[in-house]
N, C-alpha and C positions, 0 to 999 in steps of 0.2 A: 403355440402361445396359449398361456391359460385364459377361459372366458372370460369375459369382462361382464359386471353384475350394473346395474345403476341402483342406487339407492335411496331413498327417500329424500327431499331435497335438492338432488345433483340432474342436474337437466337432461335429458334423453338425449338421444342423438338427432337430428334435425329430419326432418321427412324428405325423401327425393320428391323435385318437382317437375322435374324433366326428365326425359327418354330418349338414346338415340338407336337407331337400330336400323340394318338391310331388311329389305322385303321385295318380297315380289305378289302383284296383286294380278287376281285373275280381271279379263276384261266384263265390263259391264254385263253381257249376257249371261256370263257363267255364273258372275257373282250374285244374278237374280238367280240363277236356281240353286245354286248355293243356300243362300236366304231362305228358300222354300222347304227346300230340304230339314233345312233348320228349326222353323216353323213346325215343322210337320214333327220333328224327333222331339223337341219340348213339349208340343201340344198330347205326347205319348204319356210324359210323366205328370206328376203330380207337382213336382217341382214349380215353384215360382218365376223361375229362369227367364231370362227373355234372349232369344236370340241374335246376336250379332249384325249391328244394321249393315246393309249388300256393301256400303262402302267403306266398310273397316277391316272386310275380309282379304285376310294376307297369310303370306307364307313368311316368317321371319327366318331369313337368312345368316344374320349376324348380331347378335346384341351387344351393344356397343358400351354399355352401362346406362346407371341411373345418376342424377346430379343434383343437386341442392341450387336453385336460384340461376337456372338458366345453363344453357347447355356452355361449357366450354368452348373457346373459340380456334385453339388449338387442335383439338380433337375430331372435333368438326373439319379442318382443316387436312388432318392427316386423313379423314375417312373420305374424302373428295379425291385427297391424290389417291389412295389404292383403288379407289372405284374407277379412278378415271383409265389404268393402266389396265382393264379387263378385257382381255380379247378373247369373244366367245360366241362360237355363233347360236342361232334360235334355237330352242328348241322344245319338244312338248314336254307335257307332264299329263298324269294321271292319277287319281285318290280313290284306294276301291273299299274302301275300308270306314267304318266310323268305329273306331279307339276313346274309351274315357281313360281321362290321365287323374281320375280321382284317387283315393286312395280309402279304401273302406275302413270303417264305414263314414268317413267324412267326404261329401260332396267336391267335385269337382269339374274342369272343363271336360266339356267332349267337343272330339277333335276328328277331324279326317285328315286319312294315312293312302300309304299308299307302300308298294313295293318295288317291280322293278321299274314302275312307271314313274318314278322321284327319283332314276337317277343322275341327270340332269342337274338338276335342285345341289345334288351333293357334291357336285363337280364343279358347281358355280362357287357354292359356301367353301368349299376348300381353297377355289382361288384367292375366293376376298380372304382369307384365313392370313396365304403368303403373301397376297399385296397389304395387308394390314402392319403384319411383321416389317417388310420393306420399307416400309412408309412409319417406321418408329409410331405406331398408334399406341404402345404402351401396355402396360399388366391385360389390357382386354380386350387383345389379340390373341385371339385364342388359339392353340394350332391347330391344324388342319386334320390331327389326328383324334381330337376331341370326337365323344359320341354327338351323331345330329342326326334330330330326328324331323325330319320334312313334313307340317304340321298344317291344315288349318284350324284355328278354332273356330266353334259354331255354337259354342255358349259356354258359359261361366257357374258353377253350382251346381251342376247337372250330377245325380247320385248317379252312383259307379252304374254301369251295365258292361255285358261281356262283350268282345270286340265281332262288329257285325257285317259280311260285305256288302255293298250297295253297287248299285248301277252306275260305272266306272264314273269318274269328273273328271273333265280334259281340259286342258287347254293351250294353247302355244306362248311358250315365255319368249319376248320380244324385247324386255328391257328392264331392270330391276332399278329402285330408287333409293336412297335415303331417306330415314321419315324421324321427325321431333315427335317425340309424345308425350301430351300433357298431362301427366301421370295426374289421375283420380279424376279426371275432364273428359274422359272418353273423345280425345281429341287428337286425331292424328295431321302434321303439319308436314308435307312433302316438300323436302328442303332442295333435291336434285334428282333428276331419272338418267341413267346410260341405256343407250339403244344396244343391245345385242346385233353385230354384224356378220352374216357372211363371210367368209377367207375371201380376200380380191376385189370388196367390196368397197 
């Protein structure tokens, strides 16, 4: 399709004001050292950056899209049923890495990575992939084969640096959630959690 231009006069396209998307969040302990961590790698740069408050720190699993004037109620509806139909049991993870996904020389996030300790993370994201497909959620169900890269972010702006290991981040995933996000409100609104179970449980 050829690009589409706006032109002087003819009204932009409307701004998304909502967010829907899977996450899994580390538990309160971790996400305080999380936080510190974070702290500590801004407080490196000269950067104005501020790091990530401990409770927004997440792993996005699935992005669901962006929406104009409130999240659909359909959508919403179809991502409840593929979460609901998840059978998986706990299990850990690990981030040994701190990765900028900037692109030089313009500013951008840095983020923790990880290797064979996230994969876990990509065997969950692939499920929700085909319960999304199953559950007709539509063009943004993405499949299972799409690149994913099992991310925290730990701040926004951050000029590029080379990718660096740290002292490993663990934690045990127990349950993954749905989350609304008030796009440009730095506000995340947890719409549903599923517990990860044991086989026989």
């Amino acid at each position: 399709m050829p690009e589409q231009f706006w032109l002087p006069g003819l009204e932009a396209p409307p701004t998304p004001t909502d967010g829907l998307f899977f996450a899994v969040f580390p538990d309160a302990n971790t996400a305080a050292g999380i936080s510190k961590l974070a702290q500590r790698l801004c407080a490196e740069t000269r950067a104005r950056s501020k790091p990530l408050a401990a409770a927004r720190l997440h792993v996005t699993l699935q992005h669901l899209g962006n929406f104009v004037g409130g999240l659909p109620q359909a959508r919403v509806d179809a991502a409840m049923k593929a979460a609901a139909s998840i059978r998986m049991e706990p299990f850990s993870v690990e981030f040994d890495t701190v990765v900028s996904f900037a692109s030089k020389p313009r500013p951008g996030p840095l983020v923790l990575t990880g290797g064979e300790g996230v994969v876990g993370l990509h065997r969950l994201h692939d499920a929700l992939c085909r319960e999304l497909q199953n559950a007709d959620f539509g063009e943004h169900a993405a499949p299972a084969a799409v690149d994913y890269t099992p991310h925290v972010t730990l701040a926004y702006g951050m000029p590029w640096a080379a990718a660096r290991p740290i002292e490993p981040v663990c934690w045990n995933v127990r349950e993954f959630a749905l989350v609304h996000s008030l796009l440009g409100r730095t506000r995340h609104v947890l719409l549903a959690r599923w517990p990860l179970a044991d086989h026989g449980s």
